[in-house]
Each structure stands twice: as C-alpha cells, then as structure tokens.
N, C-alpha and C positions, 0 to 999 in steps of 0.2 A: 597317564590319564586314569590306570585303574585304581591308581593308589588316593588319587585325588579323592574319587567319588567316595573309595573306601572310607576316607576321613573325616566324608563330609555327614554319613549314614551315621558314622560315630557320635560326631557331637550332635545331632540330631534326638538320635538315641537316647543319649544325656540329658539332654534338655529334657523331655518327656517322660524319660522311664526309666532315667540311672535309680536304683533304690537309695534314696538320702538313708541319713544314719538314724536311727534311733525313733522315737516315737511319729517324726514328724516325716515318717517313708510312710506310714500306714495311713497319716492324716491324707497326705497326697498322691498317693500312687494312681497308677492309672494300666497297673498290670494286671491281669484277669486272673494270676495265680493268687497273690495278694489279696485283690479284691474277694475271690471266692474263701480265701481262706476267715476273712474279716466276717462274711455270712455264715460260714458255719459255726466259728467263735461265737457270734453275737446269740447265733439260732441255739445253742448248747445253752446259754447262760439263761436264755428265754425258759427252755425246755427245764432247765432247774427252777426257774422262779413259777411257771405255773405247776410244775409238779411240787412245790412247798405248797401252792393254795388246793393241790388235791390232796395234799397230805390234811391241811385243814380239817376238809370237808370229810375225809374220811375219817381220821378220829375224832369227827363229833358224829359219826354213823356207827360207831364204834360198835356204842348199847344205845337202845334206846332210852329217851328222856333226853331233856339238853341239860351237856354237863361241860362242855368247852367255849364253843363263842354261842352269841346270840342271833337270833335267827336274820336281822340284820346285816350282821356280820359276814353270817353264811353266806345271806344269798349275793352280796358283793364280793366273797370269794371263788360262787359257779361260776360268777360273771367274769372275773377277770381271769379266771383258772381257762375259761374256753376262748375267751377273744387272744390272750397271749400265746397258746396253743397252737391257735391255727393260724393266727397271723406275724406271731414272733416267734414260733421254734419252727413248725411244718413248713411253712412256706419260703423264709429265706432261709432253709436246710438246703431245702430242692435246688432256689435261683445258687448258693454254694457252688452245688453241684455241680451247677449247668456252667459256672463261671470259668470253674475248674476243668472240666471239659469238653463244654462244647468246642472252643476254639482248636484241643488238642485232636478231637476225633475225626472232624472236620479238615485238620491240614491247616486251620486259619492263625495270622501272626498274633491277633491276640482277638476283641471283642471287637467291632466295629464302630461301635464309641465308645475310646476308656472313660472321655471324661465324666460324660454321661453315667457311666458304670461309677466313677467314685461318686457321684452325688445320690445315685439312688440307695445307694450302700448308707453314706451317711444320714440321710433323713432319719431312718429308722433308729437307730437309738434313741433320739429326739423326739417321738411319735409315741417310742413305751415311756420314755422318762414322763412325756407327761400323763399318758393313760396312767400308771402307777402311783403316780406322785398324789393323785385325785384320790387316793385312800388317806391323808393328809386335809382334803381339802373340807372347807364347811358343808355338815352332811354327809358325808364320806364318799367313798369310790361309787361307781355305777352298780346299781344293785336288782337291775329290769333283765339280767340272764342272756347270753352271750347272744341272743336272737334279737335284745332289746324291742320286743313288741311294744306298738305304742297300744292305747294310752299309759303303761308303765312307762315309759324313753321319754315323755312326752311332760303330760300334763302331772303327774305323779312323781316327775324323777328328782333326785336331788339338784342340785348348782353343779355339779361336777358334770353334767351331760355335753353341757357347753365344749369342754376342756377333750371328753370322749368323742365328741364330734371332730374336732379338732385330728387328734390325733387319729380317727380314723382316715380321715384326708389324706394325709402326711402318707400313711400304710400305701394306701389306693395311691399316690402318684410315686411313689419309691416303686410299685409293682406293675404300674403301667409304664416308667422310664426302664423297665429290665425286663421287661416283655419288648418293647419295641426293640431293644439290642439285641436280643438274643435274634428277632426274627429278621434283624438285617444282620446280622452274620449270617447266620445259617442260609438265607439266600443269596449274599455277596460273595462273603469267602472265604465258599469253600474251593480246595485245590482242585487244578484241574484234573479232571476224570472222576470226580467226585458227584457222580447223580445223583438228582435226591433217591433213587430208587439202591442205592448203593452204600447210605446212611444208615450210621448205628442206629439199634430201635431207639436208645437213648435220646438221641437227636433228634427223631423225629417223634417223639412224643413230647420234648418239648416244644419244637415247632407251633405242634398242635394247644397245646398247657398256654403258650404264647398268644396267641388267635382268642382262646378263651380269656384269660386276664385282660386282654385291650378289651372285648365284647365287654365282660360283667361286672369290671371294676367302674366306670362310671355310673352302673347302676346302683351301685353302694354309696357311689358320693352323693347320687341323686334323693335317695331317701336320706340320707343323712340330715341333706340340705334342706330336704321338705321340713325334718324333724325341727331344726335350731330354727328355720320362718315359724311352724306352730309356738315353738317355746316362747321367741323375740319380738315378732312383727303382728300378730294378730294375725295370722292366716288358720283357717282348717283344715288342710288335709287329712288330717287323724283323728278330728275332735267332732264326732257324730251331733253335737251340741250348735255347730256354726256349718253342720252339712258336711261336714265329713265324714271319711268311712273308718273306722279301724283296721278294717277287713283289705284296705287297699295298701294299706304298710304292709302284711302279709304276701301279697301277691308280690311286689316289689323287691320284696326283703329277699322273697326265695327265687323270685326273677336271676338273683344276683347268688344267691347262696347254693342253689341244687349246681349249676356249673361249677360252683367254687369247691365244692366235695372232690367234683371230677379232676379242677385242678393241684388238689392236694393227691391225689392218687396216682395219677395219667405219668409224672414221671419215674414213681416207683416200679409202674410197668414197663419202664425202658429200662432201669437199672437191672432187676431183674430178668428181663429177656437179655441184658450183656451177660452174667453171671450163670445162670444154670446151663447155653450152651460152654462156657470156658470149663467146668467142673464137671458136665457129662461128653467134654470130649468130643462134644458133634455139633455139627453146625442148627441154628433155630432151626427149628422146624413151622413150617408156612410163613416165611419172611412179610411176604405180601401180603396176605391175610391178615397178618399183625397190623401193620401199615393202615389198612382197610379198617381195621375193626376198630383203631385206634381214634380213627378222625367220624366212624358212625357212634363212638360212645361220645363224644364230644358234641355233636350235633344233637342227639337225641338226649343230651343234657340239658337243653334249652327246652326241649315239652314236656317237663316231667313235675316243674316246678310245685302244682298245686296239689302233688301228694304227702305235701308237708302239710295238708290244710283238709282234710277230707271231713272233719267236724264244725268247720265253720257254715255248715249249710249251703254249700253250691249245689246244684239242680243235678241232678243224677246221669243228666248225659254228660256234667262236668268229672263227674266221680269217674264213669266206665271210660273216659279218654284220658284220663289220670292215672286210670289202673291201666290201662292197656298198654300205654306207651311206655309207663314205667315198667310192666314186665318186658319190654319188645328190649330193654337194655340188658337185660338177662342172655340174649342171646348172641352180641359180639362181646361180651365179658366170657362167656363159657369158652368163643372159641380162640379167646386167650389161656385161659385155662387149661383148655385140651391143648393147644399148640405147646404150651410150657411143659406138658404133662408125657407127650409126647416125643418131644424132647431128650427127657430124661430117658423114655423108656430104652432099654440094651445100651443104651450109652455105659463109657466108662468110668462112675461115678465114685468119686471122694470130696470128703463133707468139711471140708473145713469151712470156719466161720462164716464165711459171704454167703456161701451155697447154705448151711443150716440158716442162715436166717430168709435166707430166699426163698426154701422148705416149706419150712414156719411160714412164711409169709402166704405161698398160695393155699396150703390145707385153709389158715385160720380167715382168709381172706375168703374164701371160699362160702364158710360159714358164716361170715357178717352179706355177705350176698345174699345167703340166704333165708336169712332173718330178714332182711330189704325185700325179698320176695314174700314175706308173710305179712308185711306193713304195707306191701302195695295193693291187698286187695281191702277195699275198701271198707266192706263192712265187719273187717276183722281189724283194719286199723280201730273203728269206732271203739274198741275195748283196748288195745293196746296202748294208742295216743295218751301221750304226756303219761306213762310209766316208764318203770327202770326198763319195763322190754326197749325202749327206744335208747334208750342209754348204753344199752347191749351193744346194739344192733351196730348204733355210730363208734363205740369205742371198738368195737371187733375190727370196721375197717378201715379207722385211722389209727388205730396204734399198731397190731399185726401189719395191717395196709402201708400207710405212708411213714410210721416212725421204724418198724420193721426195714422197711425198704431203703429209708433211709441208712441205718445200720449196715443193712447188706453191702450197699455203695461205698459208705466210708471205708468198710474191712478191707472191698475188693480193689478199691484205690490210693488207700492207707501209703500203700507199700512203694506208690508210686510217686507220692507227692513226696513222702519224709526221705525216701531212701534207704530206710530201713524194711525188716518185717516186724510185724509186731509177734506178742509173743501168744501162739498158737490155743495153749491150755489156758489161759488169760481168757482169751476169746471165747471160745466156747464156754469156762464157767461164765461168762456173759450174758451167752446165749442162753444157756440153760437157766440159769436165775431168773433172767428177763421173760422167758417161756411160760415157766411155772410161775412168777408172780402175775406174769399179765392175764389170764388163763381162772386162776384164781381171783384174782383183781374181776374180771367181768364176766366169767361165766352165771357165776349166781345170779347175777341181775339178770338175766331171761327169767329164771323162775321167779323170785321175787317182783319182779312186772308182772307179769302172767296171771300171779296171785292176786293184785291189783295194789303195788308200792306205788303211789306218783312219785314222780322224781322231782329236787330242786325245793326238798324240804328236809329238815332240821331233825326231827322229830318221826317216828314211825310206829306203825303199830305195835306191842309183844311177836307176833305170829313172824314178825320176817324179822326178827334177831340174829340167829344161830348163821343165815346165809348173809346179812349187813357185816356181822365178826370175820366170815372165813373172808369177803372181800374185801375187807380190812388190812386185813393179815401179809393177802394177795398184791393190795398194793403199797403198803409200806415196803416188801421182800422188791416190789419192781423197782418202786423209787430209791431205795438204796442202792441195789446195784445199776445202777447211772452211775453211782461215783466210781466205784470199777470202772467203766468205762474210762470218766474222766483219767484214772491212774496209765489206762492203758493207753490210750492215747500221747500221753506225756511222757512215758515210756516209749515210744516209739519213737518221738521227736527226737529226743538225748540218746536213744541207744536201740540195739537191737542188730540184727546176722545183715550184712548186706545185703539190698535188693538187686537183682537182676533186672537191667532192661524190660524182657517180657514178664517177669514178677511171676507169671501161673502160667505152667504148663497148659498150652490149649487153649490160651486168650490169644483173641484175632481184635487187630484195628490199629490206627494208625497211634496211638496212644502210646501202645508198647513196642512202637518203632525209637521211641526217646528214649533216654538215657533214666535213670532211676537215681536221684530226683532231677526231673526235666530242666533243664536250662532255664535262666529269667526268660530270657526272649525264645518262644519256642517257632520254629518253623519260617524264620527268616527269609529263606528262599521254600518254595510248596513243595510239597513231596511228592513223589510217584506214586500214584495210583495205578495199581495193577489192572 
C-alpha cells in the first residue's frame, strides 16, 4: 500500500514540478527556488540598467555646463534611473529573497501558490520592456521624474505616458500577486511548532512588507488611473483649469509612496537581524521588540505621508502633525538599532562579507535616518526641499539601506543556494569598493544641497563643481564594482571549497538544517521544531 502512494506522490510531483530541460523549466516552473532565483537574475539586470542611466546623469554633472546629453534627455534618464530602481532592482531583489526562503525558514514545501508565484515573476519583464522601450517612442521616454507630479505626467507629458501608465499596472499586480503568497504561506505552512512568535525576523518582516504592498499598491494604480482619464477622457482630477487640484496627485502619490520607502527597507531589517546574531555568536537581542517595532514602523508609515509636501502650503496644524508623526518613527527605528547594536556588543565577532555589509549597513543607515530627521521639521525642510540634501538623505537609505541589505542577504545565503562558498577576498574587495564609492557617490550632496544645488538639473552653478567631480568619481568607482560582483557570483555557481549544511558557524534556523545546495523539493514531510 505504501509503495502505491509512494508512486502516486511521484508522478504527481512530475506533473507540477519535475524541472523540464533547458529554457522552458524556467518558462514553467512552479518551484520557489527557481522562481526566486529568476527575481534576483532579473532584479541584478534592472540594477545594471538604472545604474547605466546614473552613470548618465552623473557624467553630465561631471563639470559644469552641458557637455553630454541634453537636458531632455537628462531629465528622462532621473526618470527612468529611479522608477527602474525601486521597482525593478530593490523590490523584486527582496520578493528573490523571500521566494528563496521563506518557504525554507518556515519548514514549508514550497510557496502556497507556485502558480501564482510563476505569473507574478513573469509579468515583470513585460512591464520594464515596455517602460524602457518608451525611450524609442514618439517624444521619447517619461521625462516628469520618478515622482511624475502632475501637471508634468499629465497635461505636459509626452505620448509615451500612456505606455508608463501601463507598465506601472503590470509592476503593481506582479507585487500584489507576491504579497498575497507570501502572506498565505507564512500563515498556512508553516511546520508544526512553528509560532509566529518563533519566526525568523526575516519572515516576519515580510509578513509585515506584505500587509503593506496589498495596502499601498492599489493606490499607485489609483492615481495612475486618475492620470490616463485626465490624459484620454476629459476628466480633471489634476487640471486646476476644469477644478481640479495638482496638490491632490501629491497627496495620493505619497499616500502610496512614504509606505513604499518602508517596504523597500523593512526586509533588509530582517535580513540583517539573521546575519549579525550568526557572526556575533549570540542570539538577537530583544526578539520581541524587534517584532514590535517592526509592525509600529509600518503603521506609522501611513501618517507620515505629507512630509514630502511641507511647501505646498497646508495649514500649519498640517505641518506640526507631519513633523510630529514623522519624528515619532525615529523611535522604533532606534530601538532597532540599539537592539542590533546590542547584539554585537561582547559577542564573538568576525567580519566577513555578510556581517561588513550589515556594518555598513546600520552605521550609514543610521545617518540617512538622520538627515530624515532634519527634513522632518518643517520649517527647515522649507530650505532644504527639492535640493541635492534630499537626494542625500533618500540615496543614504536605500542604497546603504536596501541595496546594502540586499548584498548582505545574498553573501549570507550565496553559500547555501550554490553549494559552494564564494571567494572570501572577492567579497570583501566588494565591500570595500562599494563602501568607498557609495560614501563618495553621496556624501557631498548634503553639502552641495545645503549650499542651495536643486536637484534633477543638468546644469549647475561654478561654486558646487569640485563636490559634483568627487561624486562623480564616487559613483562611477560604485557602478563598476557591480561587475565584481557579477564575476563573483558566477564564480560561485561553477566553483568554489564546498559548502557545509550549516554554511557559518553560529547560524540558527531551519534553513541550515538542509543540505548545501537544498534539494528541488525542500521539506516534503515538516520538520521538527524544537
């Protein structure tokens, strides 16, 4: 009898999940190992093509005067340099991740719907091939800046808006169909004796990352939609001329966009809290707290929105509950900070690659927090607003923040997908290139803002030359070593010392109860939870 059922699991298995051969295993798959490896592939190729259009934009900042593209040109490369960024490298780096292991962390056999899981995977190439394709198109690419304020999106924008509208759709239901799966795995199955109070922070930071994308992603398709009725139908919602407001795109925009910050960040914080307990040797410190503070920065994500807007003249009891609220987030981000900080302290501490970039990641994280604390009080945004300080402030905590974090993840789990380790001094000249270019890449833009650069121009006065050249300098040194990476990587895949099961000394969870590299099918039957 048992041998029956054995046979019958088999072909079952086949049907759904055997890996066919060659191109068309990746077209079809419905395995979560697969699938996540397909989002960080795509999210790497992303993260090279907007980092060509910051290449752009930084050697025409080179020297002053325009001496490379036209300022056209420019402002269609801020544009597409920040929407491919945060929505085709940052974001499906993270759902990669999560692809890769939530189901492993969890005890679960794979996603709770693969198939689901392959369709939201494939949309996305579909969604940048045409956002991209629109620099081809009559008028050229979207040139209204990755925030698309109307009436630039609107009434002013090229033909190609249509095509961006579009493809932002596509984004928004590929990351609403991988938020709902991940939040029904993570509440279906996980193995028995698996609490949610007993969950990698990993896990449950996306949980939380999840909750957030269902919330704010239909508010991005909602203004989107408002946008193409103004372009198409004769409606005003954005055209103060037919009774519409401008000022209500803004409100909208950042309805949808102050939470989408947090969900580009919120699972670095997970990765992160797995990583510096495994390398100091000691278990997190304030588990619970973390938990806690994690689902209060998420919530207090949603009242924060109109401190992107403190110039557009709202009523001053709008400003002090804008500032207020926005500093009130300052205070479960610290006691992530301290708990990580903590952590570390007497622990047993060695630095290789995961843990320096994890380093890296709270010091410089740290500091873009706190530049976010100088833009929240109100009447000091008034002078900051729309300069490079703001260009600081956001590249501090998503490149240090989420692409940092990102890194850190990949290094620490490198070893466990490929089965190899990768190679050590590799890594760290990585780290170190990426450190110093990034560092140099955006320090000087605090002062340069300060000074009073606006940002999202071509052209700049003499006086901020010498600090435009060194971040020059800073990120061509960061955008080249990306390719390092890439070598390292594909190094790893072909070769490299064998991995051990537990891969690092001092890593806890169910992940490094697998074999190195995990089985197709992982966790067949659930595992014991202690």
């Amino acid at each position: 009898m048992s041998a029956v059922i054995d046979d019958h699991t088999h072909t079952a298995d086949d049907h759904h999940h055997g890996p066919a051969k060659g191109f068309m295993r990746w077209v079809l798959t419905t395995n979560h190992k697969d699938i996540g490896t397909m989002y960080l592939w795509f999210s790497f190729a992303m993260f090279l093509t907007g980092g060509l259009m910051a290449m752009v934009i930084r050697s025409e900042l080179f020297q002053p005067g325009l001496q490379i593209v036209d300022p056209e040109f420019f402002n269609q490369m801020t544009t597409l340099h920040g929407l491919i960024m945060v929505f085709g490298a940052v974001m499906p780096a993270f759902v990669g991740l999560a692809n890769w292991m939530v189901p492993m962390m969890i005890g679960a056999p794979d996603m709770a719907m693969p198939r689901m899981n392959n369709w939201s995977f494939w949309i996305l190439p579909f969604a940048f091939f045409i956002l991209i394709s629109s620099l081809f198109m009559e008028g050229g690419a979207p040139n209204f800046g990755w925030t698309f304020y109307a009436p630039l999106s609107t009434t002013y924008a090229p033909p190609s808006v249509t095509f961006f509208i579009l493809s932002v759709h596509m984004m928004g239901i590929s990351s609403i169909m991988g938020a709902i799966n991940i939040i029904a795995t993570i509440l279906n199955l996980r193995a028995p004796g698996m609490t949610m109070m007993k969950m990698p922070l990993f896990v449950w930071t996306w949980l939380i990352t999840a909750f957030l994308l269902i919330a704010v992603m239909p508010v991005l398709a909602g203004v989107v939609t408002m946008m193409l009725m103004d372009i198409h139908f004769g409606t005003s919602f954005f055209n103060a001329g037919g009774g519409g407001d401008p000022v209500l795109f803004q409100h909208v925009f950042w309805f949808f966009g102050h939470p989408e910050v947090y969900i580009m960040i919120l699972p670095a914080f997970g990765a992160v809290s797995a990583i510096i307990p495994t390398f100091s040797r000691k278990p997190l410190f304030g588990y619970t707290s973390m938990v806690y503070a994690t689902a209060s920065i998420a919530f207090l994500s949603f009242i924060v929105w109109a401190h992107h807007m403190f110039t557009v003249g709202m009523p001053l009891t709008g400003e002090l509950f804008f500032m207020y609220a926005t500093m009130l987030i300052a205070v479960p981000t610290g006691v992530k900070v301290f708990n990580w900080v903590t952590t570390m302290y007497r622990g047993a501490l060695t630095f290789e690659t995961p843990m320096l970039f994890a380093i890296a990641f709270v010091i410089l994280f740290t500091i873009g927090g706190f530049s976010g604390l100088m833009l929240a009080i109100a009447p000091s945004d008034f002078q900051y607003h729309d300069t490079y300080f703001v260009v600081a402030h956001f590249h501090y905590v998503l490149v240090p923040g989420a692409i940092f974090g990102i890194y850190a993840g990949i290094y620490y789990w490198l070893p466990k997908w490929t089965g190899h380790m990768y190679d050590e001094l590799l890594g760290k000249t990585h780290f170190w290139l990426s450190f110093i270019g990034m560092n140099l890449a955006f320090f000087p833009m605090h002062f340069v803002g300060l000074a009073g650069m606006p940002r999202r121009i071509p052209d700049y006065a003499l006086q901020f030359a010498n600090f435009n050249m060194i971040s020059s300098v800073g990120a061509f040194l960061f955008g080249a070593t990306q390719l390092l990476f890439l070598f390292i990587v594909i190094k790893t895949i072909m070769s490299g010392k064998k991995a051990t099961p537990q891969v690092w000394e001092g890593a806890e969870g169910l992940e490094w109860s697998l074999p190195s590299p995990p089985p197709y099918h992982t966790f067949s039957t659930p595992p014991d939870i202690k």
